[in-house]
C-alpha positions as CSV (number, residue, x, y, z in Angstrom):
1,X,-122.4,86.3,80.2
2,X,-120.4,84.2,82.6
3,X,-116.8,85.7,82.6
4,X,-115.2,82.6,83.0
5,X,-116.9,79.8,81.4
6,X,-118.8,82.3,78.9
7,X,-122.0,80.7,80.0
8,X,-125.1,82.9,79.0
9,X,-127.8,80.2,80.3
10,X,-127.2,79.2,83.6
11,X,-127.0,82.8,84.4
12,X,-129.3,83.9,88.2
13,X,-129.0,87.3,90.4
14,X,-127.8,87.4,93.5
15,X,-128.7,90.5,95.2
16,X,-126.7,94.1,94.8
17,X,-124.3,96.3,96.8
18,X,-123.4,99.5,96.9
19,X,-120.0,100.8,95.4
20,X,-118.4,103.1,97.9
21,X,-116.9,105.3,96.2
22,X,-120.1,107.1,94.8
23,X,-123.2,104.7,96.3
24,X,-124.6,103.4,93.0
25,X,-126.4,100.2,93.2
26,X,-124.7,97.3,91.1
27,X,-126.7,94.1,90.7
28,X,-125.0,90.4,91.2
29,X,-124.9,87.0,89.2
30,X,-124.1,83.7,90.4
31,X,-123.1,80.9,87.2
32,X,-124.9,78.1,88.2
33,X,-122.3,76.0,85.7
34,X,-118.4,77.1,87.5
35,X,-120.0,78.4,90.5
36,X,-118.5,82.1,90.4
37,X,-120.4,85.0,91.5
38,X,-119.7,88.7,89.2
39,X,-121.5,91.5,88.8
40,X,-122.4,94.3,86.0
41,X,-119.1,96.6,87.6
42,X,-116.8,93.0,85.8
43,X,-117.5,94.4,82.5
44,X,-117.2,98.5,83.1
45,X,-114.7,100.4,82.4
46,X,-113.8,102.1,85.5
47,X,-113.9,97.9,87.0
48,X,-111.5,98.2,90.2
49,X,-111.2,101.9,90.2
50,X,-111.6,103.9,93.1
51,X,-111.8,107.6,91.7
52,X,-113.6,106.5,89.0
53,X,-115.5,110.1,89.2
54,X,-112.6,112.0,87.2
55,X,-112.5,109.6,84.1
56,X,-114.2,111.5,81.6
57,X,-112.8,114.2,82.0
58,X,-109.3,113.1,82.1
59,X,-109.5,111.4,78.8
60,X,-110.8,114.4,77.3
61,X,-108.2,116.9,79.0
62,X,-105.2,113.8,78.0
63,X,-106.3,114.9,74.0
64,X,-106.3,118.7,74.7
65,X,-103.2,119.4,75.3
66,X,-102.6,118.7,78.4
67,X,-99.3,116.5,79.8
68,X,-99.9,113.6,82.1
69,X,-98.3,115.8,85.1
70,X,-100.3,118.3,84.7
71,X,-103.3,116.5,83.9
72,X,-102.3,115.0,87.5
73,X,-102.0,118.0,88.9
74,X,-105.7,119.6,88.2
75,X,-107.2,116.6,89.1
76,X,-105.3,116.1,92.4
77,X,-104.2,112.6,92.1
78,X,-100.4,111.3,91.7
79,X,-99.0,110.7,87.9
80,X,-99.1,106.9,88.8
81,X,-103.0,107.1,88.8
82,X,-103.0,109.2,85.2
83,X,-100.2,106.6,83.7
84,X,-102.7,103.8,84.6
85,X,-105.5,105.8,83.4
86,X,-103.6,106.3,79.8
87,X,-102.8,102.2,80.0
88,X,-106.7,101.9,80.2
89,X,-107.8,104.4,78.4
90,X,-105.5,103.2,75.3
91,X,-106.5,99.7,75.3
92,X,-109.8,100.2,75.4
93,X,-109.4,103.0,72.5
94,X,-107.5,100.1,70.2
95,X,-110.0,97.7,70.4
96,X,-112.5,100.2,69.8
97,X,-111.0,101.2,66.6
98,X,-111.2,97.6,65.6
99,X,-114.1,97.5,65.8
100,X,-114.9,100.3,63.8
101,X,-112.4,99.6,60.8
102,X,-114.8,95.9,60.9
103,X,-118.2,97.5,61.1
104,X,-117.7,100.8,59.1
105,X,-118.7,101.3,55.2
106,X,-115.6,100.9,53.2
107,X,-113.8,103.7,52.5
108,X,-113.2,105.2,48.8
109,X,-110.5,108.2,49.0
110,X,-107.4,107.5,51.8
111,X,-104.8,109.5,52.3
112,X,-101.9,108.2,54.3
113,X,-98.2,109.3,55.4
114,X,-95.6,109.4,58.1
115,X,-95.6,111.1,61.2
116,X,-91.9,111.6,62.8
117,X,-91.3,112.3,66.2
118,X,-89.1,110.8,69.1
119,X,-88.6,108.6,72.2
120,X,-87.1,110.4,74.9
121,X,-84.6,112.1,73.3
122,X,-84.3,113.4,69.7
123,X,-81.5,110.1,69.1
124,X,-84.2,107.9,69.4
125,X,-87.0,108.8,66.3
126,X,-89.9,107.4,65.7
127,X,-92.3,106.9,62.5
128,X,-96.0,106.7,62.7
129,X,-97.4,105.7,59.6
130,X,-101.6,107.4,60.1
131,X,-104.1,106.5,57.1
132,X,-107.0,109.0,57.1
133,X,-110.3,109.1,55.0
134,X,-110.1,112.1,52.6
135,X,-113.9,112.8,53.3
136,X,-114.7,112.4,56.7
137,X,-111.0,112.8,58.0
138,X,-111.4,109.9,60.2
139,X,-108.6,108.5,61.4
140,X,-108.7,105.0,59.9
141,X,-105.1,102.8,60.6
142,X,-101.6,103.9,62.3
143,X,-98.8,102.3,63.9
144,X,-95.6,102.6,65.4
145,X,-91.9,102.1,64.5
146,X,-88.2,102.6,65.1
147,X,-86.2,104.6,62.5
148,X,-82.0,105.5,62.6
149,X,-81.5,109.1,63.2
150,X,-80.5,111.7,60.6
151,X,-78.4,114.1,59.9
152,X,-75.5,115.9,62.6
153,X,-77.7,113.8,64.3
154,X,-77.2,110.4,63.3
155,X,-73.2,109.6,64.6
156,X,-73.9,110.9,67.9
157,X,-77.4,108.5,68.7
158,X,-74.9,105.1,67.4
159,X,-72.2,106.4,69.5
160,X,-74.6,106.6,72.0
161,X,-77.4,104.1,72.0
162,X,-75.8,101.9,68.8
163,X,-77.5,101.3,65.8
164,X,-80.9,101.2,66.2
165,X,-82.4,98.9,63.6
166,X,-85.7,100.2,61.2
167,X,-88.9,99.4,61.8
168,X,-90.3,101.4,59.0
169,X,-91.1,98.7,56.9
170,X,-92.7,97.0,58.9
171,X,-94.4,99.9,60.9
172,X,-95.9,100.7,56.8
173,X,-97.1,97.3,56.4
174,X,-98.9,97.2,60.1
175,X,-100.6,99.9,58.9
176,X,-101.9,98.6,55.5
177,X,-102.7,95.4,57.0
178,X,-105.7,97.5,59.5
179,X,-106.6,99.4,56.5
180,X,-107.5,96.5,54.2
181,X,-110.5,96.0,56.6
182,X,-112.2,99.2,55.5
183,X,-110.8,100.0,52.0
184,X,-112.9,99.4,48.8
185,X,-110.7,97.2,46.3
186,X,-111.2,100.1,44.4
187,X,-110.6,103.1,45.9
188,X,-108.2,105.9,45.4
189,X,-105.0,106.1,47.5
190,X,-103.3,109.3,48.3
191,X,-99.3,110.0,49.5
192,X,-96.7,111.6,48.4
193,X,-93.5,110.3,46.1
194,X,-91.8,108.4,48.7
195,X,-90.5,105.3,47.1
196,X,-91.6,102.9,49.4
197,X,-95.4,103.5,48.8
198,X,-95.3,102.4,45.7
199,X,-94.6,98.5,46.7
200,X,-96.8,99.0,49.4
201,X,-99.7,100.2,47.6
202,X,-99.7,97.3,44.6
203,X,-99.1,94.3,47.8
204,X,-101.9,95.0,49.6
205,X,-104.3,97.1,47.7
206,X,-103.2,95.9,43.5
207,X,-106.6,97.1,42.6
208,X,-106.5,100.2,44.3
209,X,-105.7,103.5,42.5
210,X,-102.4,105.0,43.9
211,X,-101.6,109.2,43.4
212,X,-98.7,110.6,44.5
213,X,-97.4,114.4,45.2
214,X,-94.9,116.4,45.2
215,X,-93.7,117.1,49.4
216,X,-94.0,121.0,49.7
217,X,-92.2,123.1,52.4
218,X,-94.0,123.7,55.7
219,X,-95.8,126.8,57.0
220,X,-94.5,127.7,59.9
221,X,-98.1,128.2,61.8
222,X,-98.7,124.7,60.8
223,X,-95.7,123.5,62.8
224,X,-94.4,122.0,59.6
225,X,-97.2,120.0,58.7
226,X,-99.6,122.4,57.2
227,X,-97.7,123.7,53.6
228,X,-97.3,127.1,52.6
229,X,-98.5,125.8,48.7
230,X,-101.6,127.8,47.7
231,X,-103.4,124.1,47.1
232,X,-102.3,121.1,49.1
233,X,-103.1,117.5,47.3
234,X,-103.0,116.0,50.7
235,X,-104.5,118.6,52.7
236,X,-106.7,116.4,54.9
237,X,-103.9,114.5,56.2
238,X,-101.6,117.1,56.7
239,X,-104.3,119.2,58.9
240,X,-104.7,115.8,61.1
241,X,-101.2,115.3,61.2
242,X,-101.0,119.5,62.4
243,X,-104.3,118.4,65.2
244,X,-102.2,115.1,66.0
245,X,-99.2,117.7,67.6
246,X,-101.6,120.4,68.4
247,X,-103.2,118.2,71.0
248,X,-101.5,115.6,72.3
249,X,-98.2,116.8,74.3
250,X,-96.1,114.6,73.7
251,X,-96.2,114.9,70.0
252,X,-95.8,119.2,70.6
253,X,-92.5,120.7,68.8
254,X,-90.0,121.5,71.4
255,X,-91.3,119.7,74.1
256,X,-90.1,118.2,77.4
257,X,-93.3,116.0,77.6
258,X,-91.9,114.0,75.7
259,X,-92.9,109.7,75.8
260,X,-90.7,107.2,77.4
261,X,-91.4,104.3,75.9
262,X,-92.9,103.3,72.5
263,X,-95.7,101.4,73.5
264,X,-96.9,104.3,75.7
265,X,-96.8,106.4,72.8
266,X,-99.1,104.3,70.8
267,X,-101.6,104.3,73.7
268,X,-101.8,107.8,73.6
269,X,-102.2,107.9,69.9
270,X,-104.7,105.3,70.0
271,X,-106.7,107.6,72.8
272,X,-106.3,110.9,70.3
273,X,-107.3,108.7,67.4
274,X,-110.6,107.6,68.6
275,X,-111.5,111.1,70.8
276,X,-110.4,112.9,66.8
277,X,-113.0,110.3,65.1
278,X,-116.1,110.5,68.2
279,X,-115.2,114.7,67.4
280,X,-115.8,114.3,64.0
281,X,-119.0,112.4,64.3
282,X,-120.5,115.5,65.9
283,X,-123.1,112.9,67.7
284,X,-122.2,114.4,71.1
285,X,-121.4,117.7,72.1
286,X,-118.6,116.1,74.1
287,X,-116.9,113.0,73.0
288,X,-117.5,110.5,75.5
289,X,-115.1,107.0,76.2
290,X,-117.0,104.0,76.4
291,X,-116.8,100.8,74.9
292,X,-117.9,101.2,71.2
293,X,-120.6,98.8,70.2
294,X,-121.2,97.8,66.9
């Protein structure tokens, strides 16, 4: 298909070349209808890229663990090239999960919550609202959002940086509006007794079945996230959460990785997202970034 006029018809080849930074042969296409010439590199993933050889493995070492600099640093390549790697990398990640919340069976049993952590500095928090399936632990919806800090906490960030307004609210409702797309009208919703879920449940799911739980004290090998209750209600979204921190950096407890900016933060959580669900599918013995096809 024509990348401009979207032409599919008037479609010829026009010889090949040879990339240069690894030889492969790339056939041509000339659009007979706006007279542009592309090839099958336009629609790649690595399009433009000149050390395309390392991508692979840097999007699975990004979701190990591993900070950008360092990431840079086994690889041998500047952090500019690994920050325009993650910018990739995440966009391509969104759309896949799109995708999949349009083309997957509707889920029955979701569990959802909030995710706190912070933008540069501990007087800037951050919510991400995740939604996970109880069964598969998939991750199915998150987002992003500003919240006010708290505590001793709290004077010092609006001396600072002002008051921040929330974006909780509407962080929550982001959220809920990606998970209508592959919820059952029926199915059985899982949080705990924060009051906001309530409302948020009955507006966009009313015929969905809402439970809530009692929050329980964190175990301290689970970084807070994993409870020290014999039986955790929520248990599958509370182990993501702990895998969430465990392998991306810049979610890590006492950190100096820590994200700069929001919307780079939501790349990277839209890279771990899809690398957690391509893990759980078990289809490969190593997850794999391509574009997902439906």
């Amino acid at each position: 298909m024509c990348p401009i006029c979207k032409n599919q018809n008037k479609i010829i080849k026009r010889g090949f070349y040879r990339r240069p930074s690894d030889q492969k042969k790339v056939q041509r296409y000339h659009c007979k209808s706006c007279k542009i010439s592309f090839s099958d590199q336009t629609y790649a993933i690595d399009y433009r890229q000149q050390k395309r050889w390392f991508n692979q493995s840097c999007f699975l070492t990004l979701c190990s663990g591993v900070s950008q600099r360092r990431t840079a640093y086994i690889f041998r390549v500047v952090p500019r090239t690994i920050a325009r790697r993650v910018k990739k990398f995440g966009e391509i990640c969104e759309k896949n999960l799109e995708k999949y919340r349009d083309n997957r069976a509707k889920a029955n049993e979701v569990e959802f919550d909030e995710l706190e952590t912070f933008i540069h500095t501990k007087l800037k928090p951050v919510t991400i609202p995740i939604a996970v399936e109880k069964k598969t632990r998939k991750v199915l919806a998150l987002s992003i959002g500003n919240i006010g800090a708290k505590g001793h906490l709290k004077q010092i960030s609006i001396k600072k940086y002002g008051r921040r307004p929330s974006e909780r609210l509407p962080a929550l409702k982001s959220m809920a509006k990606d998970l209508q797309k592959c919820l059952a009208s029926k199915a059985n919703i899982g949080s705990d007794k924060c009051p906001l879920y309530p409302k948020l449940v009955r507006d966009y799911f009313p015929e969905a079945s809402h439970h809530t739980c009692t929050g329980s004290r964190g175990a301290v090998v689970g970084l807070g996230e994993l409870k020290k209750t014999v039986f955790d209600p929520i248990f599958t979204l509370n182990h993501t959460y702990a895998m969430f921190r465990d392998n991306l950096k810049t979610l890590s407890r006492r950190t100096w990785a820590t994200a700069k900016r929001k919307d780079r933060l939501l790349l990277l959580l839209n890279i771990y997202a899809w690398f957690h669900n391509l893990w759980l599918d078990r289809k490969r013995a190593k997850p794999k970034l391509e574009v997902f096809n439906c």
